[in-house]
TIMI-2910 file (N, C-alpha, C, CB; in pm, 1 decimal, decimal comma, always signed):
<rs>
+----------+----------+----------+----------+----------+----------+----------+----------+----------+----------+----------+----------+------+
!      n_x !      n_y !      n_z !     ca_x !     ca_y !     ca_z !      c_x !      c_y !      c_z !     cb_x !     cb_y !     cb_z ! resn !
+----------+----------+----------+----------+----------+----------+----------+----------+----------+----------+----------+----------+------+
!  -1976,5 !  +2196,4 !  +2234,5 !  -1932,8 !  +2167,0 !  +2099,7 !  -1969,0 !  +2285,1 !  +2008,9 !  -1996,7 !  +2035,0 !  +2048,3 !  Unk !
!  -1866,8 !  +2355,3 !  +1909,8 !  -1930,4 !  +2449,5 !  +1815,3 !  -1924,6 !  +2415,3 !  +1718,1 !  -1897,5 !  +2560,7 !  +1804,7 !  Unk !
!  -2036,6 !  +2505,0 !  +1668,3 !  -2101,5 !  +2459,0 !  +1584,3 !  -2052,0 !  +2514,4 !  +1422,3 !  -2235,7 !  +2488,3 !  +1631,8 !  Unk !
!  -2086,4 !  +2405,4 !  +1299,8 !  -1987,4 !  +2459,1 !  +1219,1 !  -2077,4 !  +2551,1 !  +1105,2 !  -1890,3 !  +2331,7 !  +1153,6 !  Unk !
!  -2010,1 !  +2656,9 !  +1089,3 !  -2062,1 !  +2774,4 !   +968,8 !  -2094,2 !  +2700,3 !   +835,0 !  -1930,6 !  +2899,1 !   +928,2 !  Unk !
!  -2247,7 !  +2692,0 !   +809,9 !  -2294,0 !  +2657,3 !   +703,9 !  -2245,3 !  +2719,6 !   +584,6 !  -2409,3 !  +2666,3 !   +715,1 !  Unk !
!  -2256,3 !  +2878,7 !   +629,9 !  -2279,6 !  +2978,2 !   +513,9 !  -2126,8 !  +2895,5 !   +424,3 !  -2267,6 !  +3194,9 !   +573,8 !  Unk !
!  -2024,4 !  +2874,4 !   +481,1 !  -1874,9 !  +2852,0 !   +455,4 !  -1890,3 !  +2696,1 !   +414,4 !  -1763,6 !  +2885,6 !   +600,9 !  Unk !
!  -1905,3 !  +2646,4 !   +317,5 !  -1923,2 !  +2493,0 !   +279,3 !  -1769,4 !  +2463,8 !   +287,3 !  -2002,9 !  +2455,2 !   +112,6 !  Unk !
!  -1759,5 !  +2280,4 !   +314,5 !  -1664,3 !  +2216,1 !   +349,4 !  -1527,5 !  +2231,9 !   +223,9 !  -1727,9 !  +2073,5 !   +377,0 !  Unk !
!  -1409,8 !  +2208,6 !   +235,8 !  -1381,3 !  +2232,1 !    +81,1 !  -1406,8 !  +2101,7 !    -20,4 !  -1219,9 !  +2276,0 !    +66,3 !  Unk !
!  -1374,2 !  +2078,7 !   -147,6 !  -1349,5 !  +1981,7 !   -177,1 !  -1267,4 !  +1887,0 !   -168,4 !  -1358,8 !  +1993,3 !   -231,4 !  Unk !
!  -1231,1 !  +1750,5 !   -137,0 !  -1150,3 !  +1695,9 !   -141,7 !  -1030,6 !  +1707,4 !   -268,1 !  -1209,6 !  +1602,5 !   -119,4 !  Unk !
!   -906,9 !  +1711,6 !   -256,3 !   -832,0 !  +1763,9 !   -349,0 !   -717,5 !  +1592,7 !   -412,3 !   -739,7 !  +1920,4 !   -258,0 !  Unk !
!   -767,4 !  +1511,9 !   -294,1 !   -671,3 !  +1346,0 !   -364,6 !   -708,9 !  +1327,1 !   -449,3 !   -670,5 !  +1199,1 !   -311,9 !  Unk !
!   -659,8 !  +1284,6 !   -569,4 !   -675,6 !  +1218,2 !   -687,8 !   -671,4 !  +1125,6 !   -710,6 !   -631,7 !  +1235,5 !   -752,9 !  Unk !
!   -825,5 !  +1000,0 !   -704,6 !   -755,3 !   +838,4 !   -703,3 !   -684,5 !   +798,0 !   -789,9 !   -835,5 !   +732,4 !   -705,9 !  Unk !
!   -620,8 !   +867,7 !   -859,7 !   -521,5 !   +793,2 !  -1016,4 !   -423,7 !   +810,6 !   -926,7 !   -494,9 !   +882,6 !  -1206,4 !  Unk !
!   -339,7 !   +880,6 !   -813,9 !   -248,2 !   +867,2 !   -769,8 !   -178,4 !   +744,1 !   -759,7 !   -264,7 !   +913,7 !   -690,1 !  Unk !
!    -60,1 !   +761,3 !   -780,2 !     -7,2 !   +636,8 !   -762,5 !     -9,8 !   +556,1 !   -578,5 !   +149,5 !   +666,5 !   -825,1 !  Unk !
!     +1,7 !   +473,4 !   -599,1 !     -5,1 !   +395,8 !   -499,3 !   +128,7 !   +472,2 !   -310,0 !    +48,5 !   +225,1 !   -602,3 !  Unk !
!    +70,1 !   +495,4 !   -223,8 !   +161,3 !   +535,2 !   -102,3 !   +264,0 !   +433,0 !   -132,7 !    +92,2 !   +524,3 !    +61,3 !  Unk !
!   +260,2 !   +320,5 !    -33,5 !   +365,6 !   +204,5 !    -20,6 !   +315,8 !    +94,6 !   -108,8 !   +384,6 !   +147,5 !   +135,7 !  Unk !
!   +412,7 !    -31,2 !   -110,4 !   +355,4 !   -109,0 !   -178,2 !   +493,8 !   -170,6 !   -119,7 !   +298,9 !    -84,8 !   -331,6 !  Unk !
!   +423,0 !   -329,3 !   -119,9 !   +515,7 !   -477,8 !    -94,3 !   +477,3 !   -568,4 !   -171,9 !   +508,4 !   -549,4 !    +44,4 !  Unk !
!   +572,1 !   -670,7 !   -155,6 !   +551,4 !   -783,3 !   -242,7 !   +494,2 !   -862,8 !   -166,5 !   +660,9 !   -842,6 !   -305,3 !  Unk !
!   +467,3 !   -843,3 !    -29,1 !   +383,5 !   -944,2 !    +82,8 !   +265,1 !   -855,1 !   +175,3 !   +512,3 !  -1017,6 !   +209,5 !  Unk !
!   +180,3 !   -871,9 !   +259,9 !    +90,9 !   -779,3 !   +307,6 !   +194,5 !   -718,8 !   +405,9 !    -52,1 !   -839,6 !   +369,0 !  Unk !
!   +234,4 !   -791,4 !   +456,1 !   +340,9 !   -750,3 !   +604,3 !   +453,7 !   -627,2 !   +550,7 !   +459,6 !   -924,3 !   +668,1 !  Unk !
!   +515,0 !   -679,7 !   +450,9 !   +587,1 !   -570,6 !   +374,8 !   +516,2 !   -438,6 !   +376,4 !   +606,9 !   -610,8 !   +230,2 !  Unk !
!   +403,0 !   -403,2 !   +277,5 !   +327,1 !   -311,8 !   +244,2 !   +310,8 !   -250,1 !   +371,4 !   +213,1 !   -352,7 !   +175,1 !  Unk !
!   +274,7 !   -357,2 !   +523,8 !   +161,6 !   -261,3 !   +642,4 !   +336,7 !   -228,4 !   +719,8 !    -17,9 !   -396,6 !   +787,5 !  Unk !
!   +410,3 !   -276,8 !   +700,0 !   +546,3 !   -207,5 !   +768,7 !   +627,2 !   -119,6 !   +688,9 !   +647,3 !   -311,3 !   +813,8 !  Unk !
!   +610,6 !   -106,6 !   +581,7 !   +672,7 !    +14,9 !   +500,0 !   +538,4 !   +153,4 !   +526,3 !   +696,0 !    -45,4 !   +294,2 !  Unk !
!   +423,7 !   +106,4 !   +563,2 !   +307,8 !   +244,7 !   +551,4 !   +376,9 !   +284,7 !   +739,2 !    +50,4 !   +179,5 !   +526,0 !  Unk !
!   +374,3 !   +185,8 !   +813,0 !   +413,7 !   +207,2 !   +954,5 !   +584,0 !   +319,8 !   +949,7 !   +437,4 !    +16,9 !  +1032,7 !  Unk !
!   +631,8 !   +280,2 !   +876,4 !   +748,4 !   +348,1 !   +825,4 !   +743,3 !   +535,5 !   +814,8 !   +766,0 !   +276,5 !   +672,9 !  Unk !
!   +670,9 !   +501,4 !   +712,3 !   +631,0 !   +665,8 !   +612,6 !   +563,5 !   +705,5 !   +700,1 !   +537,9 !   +678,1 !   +453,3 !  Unk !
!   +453,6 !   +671,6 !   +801,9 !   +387,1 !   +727,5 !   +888,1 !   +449,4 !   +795,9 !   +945,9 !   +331,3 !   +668,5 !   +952,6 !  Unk !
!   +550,8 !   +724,2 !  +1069,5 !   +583,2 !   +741,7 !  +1173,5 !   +719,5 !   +866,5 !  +1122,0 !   +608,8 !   +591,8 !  +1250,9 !  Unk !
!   +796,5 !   +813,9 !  +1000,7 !   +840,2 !   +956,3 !   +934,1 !   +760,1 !  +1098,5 !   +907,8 !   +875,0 !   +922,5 !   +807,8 !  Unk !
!   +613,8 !  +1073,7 !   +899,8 !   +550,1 !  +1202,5 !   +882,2 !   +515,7 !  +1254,3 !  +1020,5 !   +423,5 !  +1192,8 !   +790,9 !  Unk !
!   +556,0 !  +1191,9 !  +1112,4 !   +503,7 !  +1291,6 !  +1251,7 !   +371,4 !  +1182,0 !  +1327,0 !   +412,8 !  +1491,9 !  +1179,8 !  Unk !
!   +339,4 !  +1072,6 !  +1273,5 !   +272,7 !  +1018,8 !  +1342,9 !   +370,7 !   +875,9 !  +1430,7 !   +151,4 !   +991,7 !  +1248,6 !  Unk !
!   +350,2 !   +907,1 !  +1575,8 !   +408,3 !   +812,7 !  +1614,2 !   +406,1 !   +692,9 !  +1645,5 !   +432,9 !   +834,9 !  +1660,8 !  Unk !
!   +305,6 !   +643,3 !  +1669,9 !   +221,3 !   +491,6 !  +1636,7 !   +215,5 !   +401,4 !  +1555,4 !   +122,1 !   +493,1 !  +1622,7 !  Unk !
!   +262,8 !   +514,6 !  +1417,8 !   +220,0 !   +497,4 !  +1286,4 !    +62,0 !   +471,6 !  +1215,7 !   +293,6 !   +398,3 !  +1259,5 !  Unk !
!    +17,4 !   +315,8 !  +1197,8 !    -89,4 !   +326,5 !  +1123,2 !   -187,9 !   +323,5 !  +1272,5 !   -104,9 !   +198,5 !   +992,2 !  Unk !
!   -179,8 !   +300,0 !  +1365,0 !   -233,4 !   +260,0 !  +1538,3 !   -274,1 !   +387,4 !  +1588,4 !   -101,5 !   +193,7 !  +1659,0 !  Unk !
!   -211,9 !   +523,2 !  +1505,8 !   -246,6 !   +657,2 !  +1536,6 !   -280,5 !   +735,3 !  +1513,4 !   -215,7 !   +701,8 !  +1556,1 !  Unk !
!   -424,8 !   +764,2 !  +1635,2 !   -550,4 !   +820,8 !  +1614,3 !   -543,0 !   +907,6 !  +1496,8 !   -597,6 !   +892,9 !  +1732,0 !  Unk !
!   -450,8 !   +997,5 !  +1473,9 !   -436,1 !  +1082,3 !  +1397,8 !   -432,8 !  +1080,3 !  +1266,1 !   -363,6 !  +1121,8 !  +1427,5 !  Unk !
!   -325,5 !   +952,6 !  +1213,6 !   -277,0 !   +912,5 !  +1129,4 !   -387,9 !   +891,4 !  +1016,1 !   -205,6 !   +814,7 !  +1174,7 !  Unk !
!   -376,5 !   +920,1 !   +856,9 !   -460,9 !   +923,2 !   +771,7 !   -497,7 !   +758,2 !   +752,4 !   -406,8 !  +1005,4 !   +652,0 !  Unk !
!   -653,3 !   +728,4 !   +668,7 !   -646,4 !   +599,9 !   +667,7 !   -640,4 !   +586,1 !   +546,0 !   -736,7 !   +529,6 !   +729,0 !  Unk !
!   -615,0 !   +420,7 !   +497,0 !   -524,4 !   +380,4 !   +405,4 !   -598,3 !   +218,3 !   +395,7 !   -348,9 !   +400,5 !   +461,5 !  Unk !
!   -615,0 !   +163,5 !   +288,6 !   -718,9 !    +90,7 !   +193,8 !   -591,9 !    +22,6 !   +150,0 !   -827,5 !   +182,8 !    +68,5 !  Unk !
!   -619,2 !   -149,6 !   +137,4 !   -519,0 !   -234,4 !   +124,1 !   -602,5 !   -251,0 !    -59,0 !   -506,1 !   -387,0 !   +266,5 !  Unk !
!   -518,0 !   -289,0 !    -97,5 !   -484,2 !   -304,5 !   -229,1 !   -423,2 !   -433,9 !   -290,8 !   -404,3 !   -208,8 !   -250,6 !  Unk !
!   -484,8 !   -524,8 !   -364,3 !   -357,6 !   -590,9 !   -451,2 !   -360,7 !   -563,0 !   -601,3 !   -355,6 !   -756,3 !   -438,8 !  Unk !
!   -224,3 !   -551,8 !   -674,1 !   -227,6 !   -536,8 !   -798,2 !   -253,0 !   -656,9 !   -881,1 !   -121,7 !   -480,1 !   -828,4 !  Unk !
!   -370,6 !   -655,5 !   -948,8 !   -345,8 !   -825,7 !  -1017,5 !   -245,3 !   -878,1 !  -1130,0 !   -476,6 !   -870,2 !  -1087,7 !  Unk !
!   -162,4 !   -783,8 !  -1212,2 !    -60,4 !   -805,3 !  -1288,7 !    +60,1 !   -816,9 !  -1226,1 !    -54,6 !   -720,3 !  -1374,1 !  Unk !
!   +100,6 !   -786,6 !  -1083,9 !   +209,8 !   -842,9 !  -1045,0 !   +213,2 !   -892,4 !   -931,0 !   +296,2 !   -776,2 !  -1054,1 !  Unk !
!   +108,6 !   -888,9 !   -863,6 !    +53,8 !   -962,7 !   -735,4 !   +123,7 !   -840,9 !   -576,4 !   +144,2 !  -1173,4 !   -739,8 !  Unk !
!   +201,6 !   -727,0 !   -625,4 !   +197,5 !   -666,3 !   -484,9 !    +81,9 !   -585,3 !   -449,2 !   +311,4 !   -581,8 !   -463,4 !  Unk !
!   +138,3 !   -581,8 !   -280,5 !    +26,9 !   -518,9 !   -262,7 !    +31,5 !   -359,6 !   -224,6 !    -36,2 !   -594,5 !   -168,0 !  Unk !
!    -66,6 !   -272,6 !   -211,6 !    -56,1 !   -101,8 !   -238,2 !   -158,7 !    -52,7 !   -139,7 !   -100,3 !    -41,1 !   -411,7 !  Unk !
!   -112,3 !    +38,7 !    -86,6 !   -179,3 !   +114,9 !    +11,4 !   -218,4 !   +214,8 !    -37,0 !   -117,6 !   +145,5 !   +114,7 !  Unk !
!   -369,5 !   +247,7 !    -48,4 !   -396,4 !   +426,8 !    -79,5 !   -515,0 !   +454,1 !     +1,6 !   -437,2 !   +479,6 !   -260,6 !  Unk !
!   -452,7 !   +582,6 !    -17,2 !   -582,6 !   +696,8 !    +92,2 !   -710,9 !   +663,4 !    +35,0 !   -570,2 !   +904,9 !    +74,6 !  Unk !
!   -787,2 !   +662,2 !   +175,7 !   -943,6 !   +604,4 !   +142,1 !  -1027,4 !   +738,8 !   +101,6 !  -1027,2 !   +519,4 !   +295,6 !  Unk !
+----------+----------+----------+----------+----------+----------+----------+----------+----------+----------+----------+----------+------+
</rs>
């Protein structure tokens, strides 16, 4: 395993939680098959099942009751 260069610190994370919301449904199933969607459009083929694939924090909005997926 190598080992990682201290001198060189990690960068900062650059997401912005004000971002608006990835997907969003009006049901949970909606929301986790529209993120399975956009995934598997970005190159992950599994979608949310893949290893690779970024993770993603379920959400409900309380003024209109859907629900929203964002990067953790």
């Amino acid at each position: 395993m190598a080992k990682r260069n201290l001198s060189k610190p990690l960068a900062p994370s650059t997401f912005d939680k004000t971002d608006p919301p990835y997907v969003t449904g009006k049901d949970r199933a909606i929301a986790r098959r529209n993120l399975n969607t956009k995934l598997r459009a970005a190159g992950y083929t599994n979608g949310t099942s893949d290893p690779r694939a970024p993770q993603y924090k379920l959400s409900q909005d309380t003024k209109t009751g859907s629900y929203n997926y964002r990067l953790k």
